[in-house]
Every structure is written in C-alpha cells, then in structure tokens.
ROZA-828224 format. One line per field, with one value per residue (C-alpha): residue number from 1; residue in one letter; x, y, z. Coordinates in nm, 3 decimals. Example, Ala and Ser with C-alpha at 12.3 -4.5 7.8 and 13.67 -1.06 7.14 Angstrom:
2
seq: (1,2)
type: (A,S)
X: (1.230,1.367)
Y: (-0.450,-0.106)
Z: (0.780,0.714)
end
This chain:
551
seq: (1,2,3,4,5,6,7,8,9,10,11,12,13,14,15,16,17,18,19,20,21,22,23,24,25,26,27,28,29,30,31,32,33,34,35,36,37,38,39,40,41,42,43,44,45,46,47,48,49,50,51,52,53,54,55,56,57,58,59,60,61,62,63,64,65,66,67,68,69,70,71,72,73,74,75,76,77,78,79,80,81,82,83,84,85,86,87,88,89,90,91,92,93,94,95,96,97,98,99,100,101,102,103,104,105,106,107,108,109,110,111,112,113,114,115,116,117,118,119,120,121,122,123,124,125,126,127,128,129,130,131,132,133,134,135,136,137,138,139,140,141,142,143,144,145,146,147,148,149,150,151,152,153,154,155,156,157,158,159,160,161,162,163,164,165,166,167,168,169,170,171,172,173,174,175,176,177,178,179,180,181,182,183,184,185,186,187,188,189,190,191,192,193,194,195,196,197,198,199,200,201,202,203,204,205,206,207,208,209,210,211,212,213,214,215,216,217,218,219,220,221,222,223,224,225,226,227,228,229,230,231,232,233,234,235,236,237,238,239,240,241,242,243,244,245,246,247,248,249,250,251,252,253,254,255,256,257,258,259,260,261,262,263,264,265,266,267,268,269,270,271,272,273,274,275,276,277,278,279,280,281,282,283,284,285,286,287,288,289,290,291,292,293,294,295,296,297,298,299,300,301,302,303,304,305,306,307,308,309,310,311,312,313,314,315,316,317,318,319,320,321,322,323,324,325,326,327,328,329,330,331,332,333,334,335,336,337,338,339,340,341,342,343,344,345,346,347,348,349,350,351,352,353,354,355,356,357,358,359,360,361,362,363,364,365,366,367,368,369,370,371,372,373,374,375,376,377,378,379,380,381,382,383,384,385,386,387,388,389,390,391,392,393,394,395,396,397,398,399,400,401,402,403,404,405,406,407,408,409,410,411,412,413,414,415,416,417,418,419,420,421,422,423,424,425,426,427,428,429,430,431,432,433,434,435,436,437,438,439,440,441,442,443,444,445,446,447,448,449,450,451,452,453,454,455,456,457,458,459,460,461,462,463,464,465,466,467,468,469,470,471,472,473,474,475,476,477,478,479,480,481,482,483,484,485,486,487,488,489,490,491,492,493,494,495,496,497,498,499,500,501,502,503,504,505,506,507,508,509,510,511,512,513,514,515,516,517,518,519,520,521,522,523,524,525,526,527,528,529,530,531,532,533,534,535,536,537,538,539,540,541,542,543,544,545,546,547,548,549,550,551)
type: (X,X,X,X,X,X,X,X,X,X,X,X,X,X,X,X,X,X,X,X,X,X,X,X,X,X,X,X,X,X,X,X,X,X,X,X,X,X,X,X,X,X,X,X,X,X,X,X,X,X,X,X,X,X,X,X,X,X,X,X,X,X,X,X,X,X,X,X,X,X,X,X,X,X,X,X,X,X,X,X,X,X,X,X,X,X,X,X,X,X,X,X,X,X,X,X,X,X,X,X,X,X,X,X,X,X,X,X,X,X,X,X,X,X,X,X,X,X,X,X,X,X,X,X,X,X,X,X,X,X,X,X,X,X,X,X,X,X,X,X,X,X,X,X,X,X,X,X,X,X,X,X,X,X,X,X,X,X,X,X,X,X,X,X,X,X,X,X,X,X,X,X,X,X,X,X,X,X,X,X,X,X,X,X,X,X,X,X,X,X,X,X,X,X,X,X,X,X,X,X,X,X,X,X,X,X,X,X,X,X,X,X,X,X,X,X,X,X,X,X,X,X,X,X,X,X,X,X,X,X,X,X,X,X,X,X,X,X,X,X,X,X,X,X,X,X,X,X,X,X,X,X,X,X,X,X,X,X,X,X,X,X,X,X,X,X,X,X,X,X,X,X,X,X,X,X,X,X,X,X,X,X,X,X,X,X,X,X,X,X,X,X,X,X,X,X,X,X,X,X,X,X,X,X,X,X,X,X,X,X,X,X,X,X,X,X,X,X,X,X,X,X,X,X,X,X,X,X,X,X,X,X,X,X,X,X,X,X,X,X,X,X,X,X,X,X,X,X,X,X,X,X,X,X,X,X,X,X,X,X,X,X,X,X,X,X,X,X,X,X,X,X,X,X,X,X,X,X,X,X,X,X,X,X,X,X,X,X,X,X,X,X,X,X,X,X,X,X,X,X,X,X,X,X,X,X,X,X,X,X,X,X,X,X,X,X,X,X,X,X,X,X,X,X,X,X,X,X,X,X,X,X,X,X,X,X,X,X,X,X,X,X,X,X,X,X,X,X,X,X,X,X,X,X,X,X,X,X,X,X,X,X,X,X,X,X,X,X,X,X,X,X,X,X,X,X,X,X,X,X,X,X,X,X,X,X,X,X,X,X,X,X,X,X,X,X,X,X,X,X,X,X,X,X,X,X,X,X,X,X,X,X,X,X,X,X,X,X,X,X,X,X,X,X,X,X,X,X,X,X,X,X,X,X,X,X,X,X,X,X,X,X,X,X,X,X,X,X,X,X,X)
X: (10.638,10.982,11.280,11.670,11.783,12.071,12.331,12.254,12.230,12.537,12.694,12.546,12.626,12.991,13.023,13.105,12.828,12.898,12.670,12.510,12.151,12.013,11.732,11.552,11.274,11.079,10.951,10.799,11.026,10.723,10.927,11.167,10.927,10.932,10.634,10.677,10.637,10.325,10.102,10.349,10.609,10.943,10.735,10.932,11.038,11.357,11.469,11.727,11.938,12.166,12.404,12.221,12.533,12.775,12.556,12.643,12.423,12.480,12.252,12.043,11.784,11.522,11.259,10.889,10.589,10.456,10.786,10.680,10.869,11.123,11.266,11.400,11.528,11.750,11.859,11.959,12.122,12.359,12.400,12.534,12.780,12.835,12.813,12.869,13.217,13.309,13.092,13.265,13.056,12.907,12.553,12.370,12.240,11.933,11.725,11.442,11.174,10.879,10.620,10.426,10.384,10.777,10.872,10.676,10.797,11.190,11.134,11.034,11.329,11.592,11.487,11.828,12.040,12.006,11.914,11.681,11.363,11.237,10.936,10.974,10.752,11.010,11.345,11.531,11.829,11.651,11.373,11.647,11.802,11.447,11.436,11.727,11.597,11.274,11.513,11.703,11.415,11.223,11.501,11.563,11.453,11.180,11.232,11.007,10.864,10.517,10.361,10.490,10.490,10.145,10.179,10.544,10.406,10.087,10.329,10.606,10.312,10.191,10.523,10.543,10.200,10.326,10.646,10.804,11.098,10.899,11.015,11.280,11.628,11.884,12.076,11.772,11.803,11.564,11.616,11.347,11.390,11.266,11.450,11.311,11.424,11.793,11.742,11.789,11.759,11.746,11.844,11.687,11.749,11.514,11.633,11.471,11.477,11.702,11.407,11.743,11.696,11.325,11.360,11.451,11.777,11.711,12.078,12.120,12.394,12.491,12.841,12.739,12.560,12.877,13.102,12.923,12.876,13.251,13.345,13.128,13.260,13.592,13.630,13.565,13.719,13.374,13.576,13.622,13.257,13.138,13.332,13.202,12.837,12.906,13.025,12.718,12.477,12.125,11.794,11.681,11.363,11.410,11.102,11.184,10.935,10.763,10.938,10.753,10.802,10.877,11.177,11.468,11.323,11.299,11.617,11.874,11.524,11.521,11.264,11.190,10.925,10.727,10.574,10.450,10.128,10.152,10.052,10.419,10.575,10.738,10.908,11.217,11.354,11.685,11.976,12.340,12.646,13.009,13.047,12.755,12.718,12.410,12.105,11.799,11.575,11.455,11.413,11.136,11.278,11.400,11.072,10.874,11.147,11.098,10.718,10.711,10.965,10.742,10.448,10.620,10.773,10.391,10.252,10.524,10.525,10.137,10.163,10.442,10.448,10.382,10.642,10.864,10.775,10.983,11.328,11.249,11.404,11.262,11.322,11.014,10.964,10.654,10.574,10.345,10.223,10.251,10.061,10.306,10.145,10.018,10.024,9.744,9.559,9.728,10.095,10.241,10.555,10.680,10.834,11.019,11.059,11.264,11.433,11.830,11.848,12.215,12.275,12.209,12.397,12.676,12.588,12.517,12.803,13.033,12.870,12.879,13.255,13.326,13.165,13.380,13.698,13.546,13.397,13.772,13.956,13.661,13.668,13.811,13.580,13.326,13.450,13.423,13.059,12.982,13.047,12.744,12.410,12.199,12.220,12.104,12.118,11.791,11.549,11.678,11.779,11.542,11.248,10.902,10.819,10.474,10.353,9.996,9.698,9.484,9.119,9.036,8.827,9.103,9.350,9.121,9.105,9.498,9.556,9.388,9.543,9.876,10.203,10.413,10.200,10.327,10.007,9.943,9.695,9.527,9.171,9.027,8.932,8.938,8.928,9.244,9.604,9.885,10.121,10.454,10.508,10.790,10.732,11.063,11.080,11.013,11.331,11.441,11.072,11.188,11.538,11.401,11.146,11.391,11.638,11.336,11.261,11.576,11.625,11.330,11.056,10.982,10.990,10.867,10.868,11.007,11.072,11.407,11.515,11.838,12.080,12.334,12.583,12.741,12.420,12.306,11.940,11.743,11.541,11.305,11.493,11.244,11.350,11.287,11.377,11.387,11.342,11.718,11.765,11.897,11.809,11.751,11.702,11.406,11.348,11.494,11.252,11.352,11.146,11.074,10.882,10.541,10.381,10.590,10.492,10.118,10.161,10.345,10.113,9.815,10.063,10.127,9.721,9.620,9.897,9.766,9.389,9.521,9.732,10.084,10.042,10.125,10.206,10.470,10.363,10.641,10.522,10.632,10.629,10.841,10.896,10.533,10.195,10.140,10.491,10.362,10.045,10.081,9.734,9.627,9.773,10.118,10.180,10.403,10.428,10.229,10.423,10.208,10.456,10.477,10.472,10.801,10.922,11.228,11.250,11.235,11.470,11.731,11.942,11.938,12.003,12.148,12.407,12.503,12.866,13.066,13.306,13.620,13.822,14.248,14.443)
Y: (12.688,12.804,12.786,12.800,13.129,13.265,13.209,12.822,12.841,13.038,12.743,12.446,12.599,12.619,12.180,12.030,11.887,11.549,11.363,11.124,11.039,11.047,10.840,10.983,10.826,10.794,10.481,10.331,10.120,9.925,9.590,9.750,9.857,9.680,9.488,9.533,9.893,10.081,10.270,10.170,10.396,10.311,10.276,10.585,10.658,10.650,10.886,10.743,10.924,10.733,10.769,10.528,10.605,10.465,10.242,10.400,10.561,10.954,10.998,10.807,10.896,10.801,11.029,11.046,11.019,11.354,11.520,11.741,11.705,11.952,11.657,11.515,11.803,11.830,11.462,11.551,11.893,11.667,11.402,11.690,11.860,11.580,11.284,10.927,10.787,10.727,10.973,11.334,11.633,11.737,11.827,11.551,11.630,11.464,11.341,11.081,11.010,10.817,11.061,11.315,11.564,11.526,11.580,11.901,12.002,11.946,12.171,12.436,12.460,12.323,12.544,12.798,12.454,12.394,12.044,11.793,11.688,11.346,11.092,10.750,10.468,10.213,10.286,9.973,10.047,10.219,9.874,9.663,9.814,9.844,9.452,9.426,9.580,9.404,9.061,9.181,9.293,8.956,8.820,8.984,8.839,8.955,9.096,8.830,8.501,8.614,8.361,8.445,8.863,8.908,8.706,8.821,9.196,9.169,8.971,9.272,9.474,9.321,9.334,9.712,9.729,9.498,9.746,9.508,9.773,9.985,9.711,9.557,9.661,9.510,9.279,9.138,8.836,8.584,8.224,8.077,7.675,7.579,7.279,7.322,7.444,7.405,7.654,7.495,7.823,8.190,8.423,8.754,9.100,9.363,9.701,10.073,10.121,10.437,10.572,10.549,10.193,9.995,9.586,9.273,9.067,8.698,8.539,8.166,8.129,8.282,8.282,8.534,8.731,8.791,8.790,9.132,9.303,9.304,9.372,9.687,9.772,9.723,9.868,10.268,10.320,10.316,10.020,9.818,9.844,9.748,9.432,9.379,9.386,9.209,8.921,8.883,8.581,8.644,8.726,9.117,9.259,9.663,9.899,10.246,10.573,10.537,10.744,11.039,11.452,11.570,11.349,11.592,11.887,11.686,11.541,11.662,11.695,11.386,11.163,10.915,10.642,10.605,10.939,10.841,10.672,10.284,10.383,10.594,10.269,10.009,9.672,9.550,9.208,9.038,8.846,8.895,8.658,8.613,8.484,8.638,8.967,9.145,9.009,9.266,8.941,8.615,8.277,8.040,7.842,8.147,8.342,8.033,8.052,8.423,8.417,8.156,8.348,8.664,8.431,8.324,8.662,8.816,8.547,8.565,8.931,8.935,8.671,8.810,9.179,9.307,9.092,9.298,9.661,9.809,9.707,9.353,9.038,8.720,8.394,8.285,8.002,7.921,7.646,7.697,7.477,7.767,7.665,7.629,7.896,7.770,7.435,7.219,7.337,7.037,7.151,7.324,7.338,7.343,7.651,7.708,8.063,8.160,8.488,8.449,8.646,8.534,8.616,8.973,9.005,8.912,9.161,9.485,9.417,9.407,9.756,9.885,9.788,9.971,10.255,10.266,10.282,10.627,10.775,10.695,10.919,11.220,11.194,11.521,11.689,11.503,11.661,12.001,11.967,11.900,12.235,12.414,12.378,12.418,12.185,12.223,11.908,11.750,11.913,11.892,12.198,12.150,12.051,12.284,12.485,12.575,12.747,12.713,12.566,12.196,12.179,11.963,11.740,11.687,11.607,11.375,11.179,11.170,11.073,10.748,10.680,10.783,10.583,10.799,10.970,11.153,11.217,11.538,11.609,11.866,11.996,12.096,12.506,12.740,12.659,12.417,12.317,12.541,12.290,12.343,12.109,11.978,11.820,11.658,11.279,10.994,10.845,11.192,11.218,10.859,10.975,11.276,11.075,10.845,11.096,11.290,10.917,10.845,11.192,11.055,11.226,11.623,11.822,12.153,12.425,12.768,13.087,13.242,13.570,13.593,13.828,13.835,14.101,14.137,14.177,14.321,14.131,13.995,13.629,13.472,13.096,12.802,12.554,12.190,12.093,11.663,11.565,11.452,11.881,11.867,12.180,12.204,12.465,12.389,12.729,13.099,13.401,13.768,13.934,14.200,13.952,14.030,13.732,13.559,13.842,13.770,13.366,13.426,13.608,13.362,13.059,13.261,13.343,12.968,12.815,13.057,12.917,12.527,12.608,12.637,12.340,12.312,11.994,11.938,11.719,11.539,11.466,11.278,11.376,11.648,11.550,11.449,11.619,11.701,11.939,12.213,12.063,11.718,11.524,11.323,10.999,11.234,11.259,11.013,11.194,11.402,11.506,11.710,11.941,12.249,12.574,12.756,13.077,13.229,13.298,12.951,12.836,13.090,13.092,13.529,13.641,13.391,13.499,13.367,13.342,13.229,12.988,12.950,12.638,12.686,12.398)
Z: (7.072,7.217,6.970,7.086,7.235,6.990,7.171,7.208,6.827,6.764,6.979,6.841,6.426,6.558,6.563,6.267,6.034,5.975,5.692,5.931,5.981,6.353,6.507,6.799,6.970,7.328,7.453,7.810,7.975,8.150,8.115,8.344,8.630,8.957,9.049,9.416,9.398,9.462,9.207,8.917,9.071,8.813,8.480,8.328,7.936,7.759,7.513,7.267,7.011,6.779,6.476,6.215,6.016,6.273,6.505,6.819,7.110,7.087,7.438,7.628,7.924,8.141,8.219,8.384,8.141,8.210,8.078,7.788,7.437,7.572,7.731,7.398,7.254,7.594,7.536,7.165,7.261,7.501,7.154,7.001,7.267,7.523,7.347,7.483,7.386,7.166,7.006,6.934,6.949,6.621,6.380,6.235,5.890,5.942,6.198,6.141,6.399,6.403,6.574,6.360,6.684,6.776,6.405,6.409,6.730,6.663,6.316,6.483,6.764,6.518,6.224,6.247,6.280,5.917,6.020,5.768,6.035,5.869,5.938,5.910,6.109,6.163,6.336,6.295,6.504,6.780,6.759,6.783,7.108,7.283,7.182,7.347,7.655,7.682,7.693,7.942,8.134,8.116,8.238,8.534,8.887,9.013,9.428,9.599,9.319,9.189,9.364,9.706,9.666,9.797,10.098,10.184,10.176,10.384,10.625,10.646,10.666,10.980,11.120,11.080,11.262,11.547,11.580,11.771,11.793,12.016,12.290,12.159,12.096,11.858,12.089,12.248,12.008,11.923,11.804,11.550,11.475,11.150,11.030,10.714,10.354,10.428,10.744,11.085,11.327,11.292,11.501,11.499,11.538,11.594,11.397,11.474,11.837,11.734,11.490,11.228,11.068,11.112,10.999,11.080,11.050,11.026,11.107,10.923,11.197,11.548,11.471,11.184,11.410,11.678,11.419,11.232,11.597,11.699,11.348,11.395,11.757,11.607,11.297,11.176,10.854,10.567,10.378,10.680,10.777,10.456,10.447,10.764,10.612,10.343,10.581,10.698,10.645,10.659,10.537,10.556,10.564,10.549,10.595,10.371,10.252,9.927,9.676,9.588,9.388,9.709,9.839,9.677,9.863,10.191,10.118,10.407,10.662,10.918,10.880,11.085,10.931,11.233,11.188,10.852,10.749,10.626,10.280,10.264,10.369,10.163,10.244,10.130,10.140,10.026,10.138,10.242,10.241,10.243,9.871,9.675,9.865,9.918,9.701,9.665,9.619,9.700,9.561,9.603,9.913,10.091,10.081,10.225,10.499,10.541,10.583,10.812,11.057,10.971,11.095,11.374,11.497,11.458,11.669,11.959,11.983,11.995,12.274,12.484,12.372,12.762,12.927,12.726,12.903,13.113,12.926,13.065,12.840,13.006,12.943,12.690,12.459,12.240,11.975,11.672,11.393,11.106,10.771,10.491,10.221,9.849,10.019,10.145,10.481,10.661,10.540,10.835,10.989,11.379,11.497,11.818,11.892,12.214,12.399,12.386,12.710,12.764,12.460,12.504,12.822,12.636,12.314,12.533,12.742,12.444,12.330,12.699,12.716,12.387,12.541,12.854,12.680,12.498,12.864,12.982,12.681,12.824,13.165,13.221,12.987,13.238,13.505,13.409,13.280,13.654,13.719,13.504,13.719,13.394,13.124,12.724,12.608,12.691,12.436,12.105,11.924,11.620,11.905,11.806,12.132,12.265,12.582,12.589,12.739,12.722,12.819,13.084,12.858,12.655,12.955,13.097,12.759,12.757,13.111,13.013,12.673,12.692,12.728,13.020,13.240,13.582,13.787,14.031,14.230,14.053,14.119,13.775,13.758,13.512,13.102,13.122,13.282,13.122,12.901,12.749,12.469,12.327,11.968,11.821,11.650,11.834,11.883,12.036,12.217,12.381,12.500,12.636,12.811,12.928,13.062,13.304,13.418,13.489,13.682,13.919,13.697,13.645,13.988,13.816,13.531,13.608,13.375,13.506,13.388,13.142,12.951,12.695,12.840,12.474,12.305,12.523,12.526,12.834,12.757,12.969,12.964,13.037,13.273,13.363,13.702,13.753,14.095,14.172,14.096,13.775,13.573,13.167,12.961,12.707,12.561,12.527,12.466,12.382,12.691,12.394,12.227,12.289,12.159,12.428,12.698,12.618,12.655,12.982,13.113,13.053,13.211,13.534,13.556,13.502,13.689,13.972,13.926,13.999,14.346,14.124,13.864,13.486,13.247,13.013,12.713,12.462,12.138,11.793,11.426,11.421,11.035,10.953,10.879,11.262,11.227,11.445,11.565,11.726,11.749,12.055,11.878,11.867,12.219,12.456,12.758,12.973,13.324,13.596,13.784,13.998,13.839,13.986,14.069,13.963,14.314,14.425,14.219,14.346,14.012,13.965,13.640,13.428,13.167,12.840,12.835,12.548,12.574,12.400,12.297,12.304,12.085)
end
C-alpha cells in the first residue's frame, strides 16, 4: 500500500483542522449512460466528498470503473486544497465511508494526517444526492425513443454502407416529399465528399438550405458562423468514431472515418432550428420522418447509384410505397424522391463565384508559380512512400477490381511490374487522383538527380510526369541512403525486363490499420506508365533553393 510522500503531508498538516465530519463514497452512474452507445461505453463512477457538517459538495468526479482506490484519495486530496466554492481549503476531522476495503485503504495513506477513518453503512447526505441524480437521469430524453432506436441505427448503418458521398457532393441536393408528420419535403444534403464531415442534412425547407450556404460564403468570424448554424432548420444524421483508450493519443493525427471498420463507427442524430437551437435527439414523430427519408435515400441511391459516376447529376425521379415501422404491414407512405439539378447549378456557382473573388486577390502570386517547371504540391507531405515491386498475379487481380485504372501495354516477364506507391487518406488519395486525370493521365516516372548546394547533399528526387508535361515531385532520397540505392537498383533492372514500364499505385488509410501496408481493398488507383530517364527528361541537376519572403 503506498502512503503520502512527506512533502504532500507536510502540505496537507499545514490547512486548518476544522471539526467537521466528511462523507466519501463511489458509486456507478449507470442511470446516466447513454443507451445508444456501444458496449456500455459512458457507464462510469462518481466519487463524492462532502462536509456532513455543512451540507456542501467538497469534490466531485467521474471516473472509469477500473480506476483503483487511488482514484478517491485524489478526489479527497483536491476536497482538501481545491475545494468547490464555497468550500475553503482545510482537514476534516473525520471521515466516514461506507466500504470496509476503502476504510482500510484511506487509514493507511491518511495515517500522518491525524485524521479519524470511520465506517458507517448509510450515508444519508451522499444517498440523498445520488437520489437526486437517478431523478434527473430518468428524466432525461433518451437520443432516438426506445421504440424507434433499433430501427433508426440499422438504417444509418445502411446509409454508411451505401456511402452515397463517394458520388455525391454537398450541393448536389435532393428533394424527398413526404407530406406526412407535419413534414411536406426535404431537401437533402450529402456531407463527406471532403473525407472531413460524413452525414446527412435533411432541410424541412429550401429557403433554410440557401439561407445557411450564403451565410457560410459570407461570413468568417467563429461567432458569425455559429449563428449561421444555429439558423438552420433541419434534421442531422452525423456518422463519428467510437470512443475508445486510445483517442487522446491519436488526438491531433487525421482521421478520416472511411478508413475505419463499421464496428468503430457510430451514428448520431438530432435536430437544428432557429428558436430551440441544436437538439442531440429526437421525438417520436421526427424519427418516423427520419427513417422513412433514410429508407428512401437507401432505395434511390441503390437504384441510381451509377448514373451518378463521372461527376454526372441527372435529372431522376422515383416513387416508393415505404412501410411505416411498428405499424401494420399495409401502413406505408408515398415518397417522391428527385435530383434538384438546378438547384446545384445555382449552389456550386455561388461557391465557384466566392472562389473567383479569392483567385483575383492571388493572381500575381499565380503568375509567378508559372515559372517553376516542377511542382510539390500533388503528393501530400505526410503521404507513406514505397518503391517496390507487385507480382503479376496480384496485378492481374487489381486491374479487374479497382476503381481508376490507366492500362499499358505491358507483356508480363520477370517476378512483377516495379510500383511506386503513394498511401495518404482517401480524400487526399481522390484529389491526387483527380489532379493526374485532369493533367490527361500519368505520361511516366523518372528519378532525376538533385543537390542541396548549402548542405551540401545530392537526392535522387522522384518525379511524376502527366501527359499535358506537368512535372511533380513525389519523393526525395539522400543518394547515400543505401536502402534507397538497393531499391533503385531493382526498379531500373525490372523496368528494363518490361521494355521501360512501371505503375504507380494510390492508396487509402493512411490513419488506419493498413498505415504502412495498404491491402488490395486499400488501393484506388493503379496508372501504367513509362519508366524515364533522367536523360529524357532533360531537367540536369536540380537544386534546392530557398526562397525568401520580404514584407
């Protein structure tokens, strides 16, 4: 048993004794867990300490069940120093608890306080505040109504597996008629084409929904944008990571959810508007509302999902007869779901406009990055590099199953095609995707010699080349490196074997369990390209030049 260091004791003997008798206890605070969580995540303990004397709370906290004893002896420690107000720091005379173990425990570390350590089996101040917070806690709201939780979740669920944010941005709206439940139409929008935000925004109007865009376009101070959010009026359904021990340690490390497994995932639903604000939960009406435009949205993406490739926003309508749940079989309700395509003309052209007033303010900064024939700003800085090798079995099973694929004619010989691969989040893997597309695809892969003059250190820079001749750097490698010089080697002998060829691959879950080792399921992009020479490229010997900003 550890007792207080001396100098904690020299400390705590220096308060005044006041002849006042303390109750401590610990207790689960299961009334106050929330139902929609998984595994029972929430049901933690609180430690109480209070002045029987004077009726007031000395401390107070919350703390997981597996927290040792040491736990209240920190909670009184703060009773004594820090007190709540209006509390003043002081020693108790005597303490009275109503756990054998704990009254043993506290004797021992308290023994140089000159502090009584009593046992008594009913607290009655501490029972009456824990009655107090069981009748708060039964009457709390629950997130979704018991009898609609289940259904709600397995719906959101199904969403998340239907990612209709894959293909849909957030101004491609769509409109969902109900006429039902006080709810006449409600308009839609798609959140977590970024990888930032995943979920989906049901609007009860489309006035709300313009009105919260240009707010956003228009506003930039924090207060202003959240009155903007507040303003809104809608339903929510937000997608976040289950909590878990590790979350503080991954706490400033991007994550984005789509690299996780379902089981980390948790839905969250709720409503916002003008005059009550943002409500973490739903009443009986609104969830029947919700599911059915769950329902609906599940069945019209799984109908119309491939018209939607290629950034393409046609002009669809469906009807469906959706079941109205807990109700008879014959219950339904007719839903007309429908594209807004006008709609998001006139969204993205309010964004684009926005945007053209910022290119104007840079155009000379524009200008000058014309000048600098290689360009870093295509493979993300935090990217995971690899210059290596796939089998041909392997390739063969990729070409077929991936997303993006940029086909060569390549003649299979030797153990496999030489592959860089770039392994970053998705929402990065997409833009950097995008951007070679856009380019006209990936002309070739070349390893040009480099130097840093003031260091006075040569790198071997990897470079993409797009076919419209753009050139980006994706990697810098000390030539001393001879893990590098070993790698290199290998690519130049198996680029030779298949006439000049190589592959770059772009992969997700740069933040998940694949970090460093993508899987087949990882991987978005596989682009056949020539394997260049330094010499065809004509570049020399690059040089890493600083450069300096003047106010």
């Amino acid at each position: 048993m550890s007792a207080l260091n001396p100098t904690t004791c020299r400390r705590l003997k220096k308060l005044p004794q006041i002849p006042s008798v303390w109750e401590g206890d610990r207790r689960p605070l299961m009334a106050f867990a929330d139902d929609s969580q998984p595994d029972g995540q929430g049901n933690g303990e609180c430690i109480l300490w209070v002045d029987g004397s004077e009726g007031i709370v000395r401390a107070m906290d919350v703390v997981s069940p597996d927290m040792g004893p040491e736990a209240v002896v920190r909670a009184l420690l703060r009773a004594m120093e820090n007190p709540q107000t209006p509390a003043r720091p002081a020693r108790p005379s005597k303490i009275v608890v109503r756990d054998r173990e704990l009254q043993f425990f506290l004797r021992g570390v308290l023994q140089e306080l000159d502090i009584t350590i009593d046992y008594f089996s009913d607290l009655p101040l501490i029972d009456e505040l824990f009655r107090g917070f069981e009748e708060v806690a039964l009457q709390r709201k629950p997130t979704l109504p018991p009898e609609y939780a289940d259904l709600l979740l397995e719906k959101a669920y199904e969403i998340w597996e239907d990612a209709p944010w894959e293909l849909l941005a957030d101004h491609n709206i769509l409109s969902i008629e109900i006429n039902r439940w006080d709810v006449e139409t409600l308009y839609t929008s798609v959140m977590g084409m970024l990888g930032m935000e995943y979920g989906i925004l049901l609007y009860r109007s489309l006035d709300s929904l313009k009105r919260f865009r240009a707010s956003v376009l228009e506003e930039e101070s924090f207060e202003m944008m959240e009155q903007a959010f507040l303003g809104q009026d809608c339903f929510f359904v937000t997608f976040g990571r289950v909590e878990d021990d590790s979350d503080d340690e991954d706490e400033d490390e991007e994550i984005d959810l789509a690299d996780l497994s379902v089981s980390e995932i948790v839905p969250g639903f709720g409503t916002v508007h003008p005059f009550e604000g943002m409500r973490p939960f739903l009443y009986e009406e609104e969830a029947i509302a919700v599911y059915v435009a769950l329902e609906a949205i599940h069945r019209f993406f799984g109908a119309s999902f491939r018209q939607f490739a290629d950034e393409n926003f046609p002009a669809i309508t469906k009807r469906y007869r959706i079941p109205i749940p807990l109700e008879s079989k014959k219950s339904t309700v007719a839903v007309k779901v429908a594209t807004l395509p006008d709609l998001a003309s006139e969204l993205l052209d309010m964004a684009d406009f926005d945007e053209d007033d910022d290119e104007d303010d840079d155009f000379e900064d524009d200008d000058a990055d014309l000048s600098v024939p290689l360009r870093d700003d295509l493979v993300p800085k935090d990217a995971f590099l690899s210059l290596g090798m796939m089998p041909w079995e392997n390739l063969e099973m990729l070409r077929t199953s991936i997303d993006c694929y940029q086909s060569r004619d390549i003649k299979a010989n030797g153990e496999g095609m030489p592959v860089v691969l770039i392994q970053t989040t998705r929402p990065k893997a997409k833009a950097l995707i995008e951007q070679i597309q856009t380019d006209g695809g990936l002309k070739g892969i070349c390893f040009n010699p480099g130097e840093d003059p003031f260091e006075g250190e040569n790198y071997d820079l990897g470079i993409l080349q797009t076919e419209n001749s753009s050139l980006y750097l994706f990697g810098e490698f000390p030539e001393a490196d001879p893990t590098h010089v070993a790698a290199r080697k290998k690519w130049d002998q198996r680029c030779k074997k298949i006439n000049g060829h190589c592959g770059l691959i772009i992969a997700k879950g740069l933040t998940g369990a694949s970090r460093g080792n993508p899987q087949p399921r990882d991987m978005m992009a596989l682009f056949e390209a020539r394997s260049l020479s330094a010499k065809e490229l004509g570049l020399g010997m690059l040089q890493l030049i600083p450069q300096f900003e003047f106010e």
